[in-house]
N, C-alpha and C positions, 0 to 999 in steps of 0.2 A: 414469559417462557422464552429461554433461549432459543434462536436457530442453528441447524446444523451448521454443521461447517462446511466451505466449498474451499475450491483452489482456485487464485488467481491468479491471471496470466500474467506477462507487461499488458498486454494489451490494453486492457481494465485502466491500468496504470494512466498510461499513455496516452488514452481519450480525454480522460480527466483531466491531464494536465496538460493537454492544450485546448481543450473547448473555451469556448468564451463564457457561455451559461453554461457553468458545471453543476449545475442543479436538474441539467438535463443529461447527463451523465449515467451511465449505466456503477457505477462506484457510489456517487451521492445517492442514487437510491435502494443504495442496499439498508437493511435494518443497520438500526446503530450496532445491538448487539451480535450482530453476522461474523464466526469468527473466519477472518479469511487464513489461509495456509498459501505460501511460496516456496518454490523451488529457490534452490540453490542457484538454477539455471535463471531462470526470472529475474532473482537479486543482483545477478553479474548485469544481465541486459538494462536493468533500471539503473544502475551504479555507472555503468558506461555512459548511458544519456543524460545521466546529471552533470553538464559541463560547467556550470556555472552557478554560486555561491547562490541564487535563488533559487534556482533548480535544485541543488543538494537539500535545501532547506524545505524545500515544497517536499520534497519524496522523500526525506527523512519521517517527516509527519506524517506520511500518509501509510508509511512502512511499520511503524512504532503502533500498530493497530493491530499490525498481523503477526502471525506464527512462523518458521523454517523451520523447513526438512535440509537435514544435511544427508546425504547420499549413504552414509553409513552409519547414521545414527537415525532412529526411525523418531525419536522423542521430539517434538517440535520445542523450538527456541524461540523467546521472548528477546526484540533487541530492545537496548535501555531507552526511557520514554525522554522525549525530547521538547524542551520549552515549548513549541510554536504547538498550538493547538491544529486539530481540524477545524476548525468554523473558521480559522485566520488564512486558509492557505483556499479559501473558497472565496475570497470576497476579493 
């Protein structure tokens, strides 16, 4: 059975991708099937902290899971899936 869906902040983001053991991570222990939803707002803030060609590639991955809300348009958007898995951007 699916779970609902929630929103997530950078925050969520953020932890994840600087913990050392991301497995203790409030993100790594969401269900696999958990759909998350991001703000427009959120994807600017994560997009800015991606400085650097491993960082773009860690939070592309971890982005390519969830849904946006664009401020005028209520339908949530899929962005296109990207090589690097999850289980790659944890190890």
């Amino acid at each position: 059975m699916a779970s609902s869906g929630m929103v997530a902040d950078s925050s969520i983001f953020i932890e994840f991708l600087r913990a050392t053991d991301k497995t203790k991570t409030k993100l790594y222990q969401l269900p696999n099937d958990a759909e998350l939803y991001v703000s427009v707002v959120t994807l600017y803030e994560l997009l800015m902290g991606a400085t650097d060609e491993i960082k773009s590639v860690m939070l592309n991955c971890l982005l390519s899971r969830c849904l946006f809300f664009r401020s005028r348009n209520p339908s949530p958007k899929k962005l296109p899936k990207y090589t690097t898995t999850f289980e790659s951007v944890i190890k």
